[in-house]
C-alpha positions in Angstrom: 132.2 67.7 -90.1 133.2 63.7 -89.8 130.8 63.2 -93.2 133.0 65.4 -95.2 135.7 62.5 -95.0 134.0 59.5 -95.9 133.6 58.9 -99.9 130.7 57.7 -101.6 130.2 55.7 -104.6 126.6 54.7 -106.0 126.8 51.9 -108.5 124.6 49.5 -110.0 126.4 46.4 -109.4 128.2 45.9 -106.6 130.1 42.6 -107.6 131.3 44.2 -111.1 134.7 43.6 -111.5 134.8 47.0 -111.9 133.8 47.6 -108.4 136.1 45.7 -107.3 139.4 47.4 -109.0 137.7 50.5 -107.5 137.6 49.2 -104.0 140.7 47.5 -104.5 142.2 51.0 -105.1 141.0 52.8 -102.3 142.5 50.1 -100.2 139.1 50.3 -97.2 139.7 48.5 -93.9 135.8 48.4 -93.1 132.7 47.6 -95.1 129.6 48.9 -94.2 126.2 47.5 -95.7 122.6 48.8 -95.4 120.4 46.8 -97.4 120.9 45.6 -101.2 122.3 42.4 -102.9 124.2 39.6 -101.6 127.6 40.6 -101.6 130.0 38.2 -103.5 132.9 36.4 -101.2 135.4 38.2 -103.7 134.1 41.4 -102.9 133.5 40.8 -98.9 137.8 39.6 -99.0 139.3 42.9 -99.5 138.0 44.3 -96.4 139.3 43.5 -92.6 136.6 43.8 -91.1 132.7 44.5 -92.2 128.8 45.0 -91.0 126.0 43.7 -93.0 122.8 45.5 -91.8 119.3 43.9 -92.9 116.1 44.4 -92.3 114.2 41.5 -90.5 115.4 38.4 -88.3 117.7 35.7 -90.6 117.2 33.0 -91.7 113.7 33.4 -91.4 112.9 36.2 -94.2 115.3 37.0 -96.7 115.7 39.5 -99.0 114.1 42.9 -99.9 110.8 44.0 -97.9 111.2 41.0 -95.6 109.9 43.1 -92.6 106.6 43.8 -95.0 106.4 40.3 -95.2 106.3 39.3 -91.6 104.3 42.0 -90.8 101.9 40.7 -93.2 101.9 37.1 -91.1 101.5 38.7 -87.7 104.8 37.7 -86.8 106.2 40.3 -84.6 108.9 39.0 -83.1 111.1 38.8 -86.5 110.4 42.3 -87.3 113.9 43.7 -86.7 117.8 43.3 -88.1 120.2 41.2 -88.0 123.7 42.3 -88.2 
């Protein structure tokens, strides 16, 4: 199976410098984001090529449980994601 080949790491901050020797080591071509912090520009640099996924429409809500948010003002059309 394709899943078997991809490694995971869970951490708790993903602009440590640790994290960064780590990914720095494992030499990645493509960043793939679901959610979570703003990733720092030293971070986003090692990769060629990446995909931020986030819940609602940017700019107009931001951060965590931003679709909850416009839900809550009855604005449907910037319930979504922005890539």
């Amino acid at each position: 199976m394709f899943l078997r080949d991809i490694n995971f790491e869970y951490v708790t901050d993903i602009n440590s410098d640790e994290v960064l020797k780590q990914i720095q080591n494992f030499s990645p071509n493509l960043l793939i984001v679901f959610g979570g912090r703003i990733i720092n520009e030293k971070i986003i640099d090692v990769f060629d090529c990446g995909f931020n996924f986030h819940y609602g429409v940017v700019p107009f809500y931001r951060g965590t449980g931003n679709y909850l948010v416009a839900s809550g003002n009855f604005d449907w059309a910037n319930i979504g994601y922005s890539i």
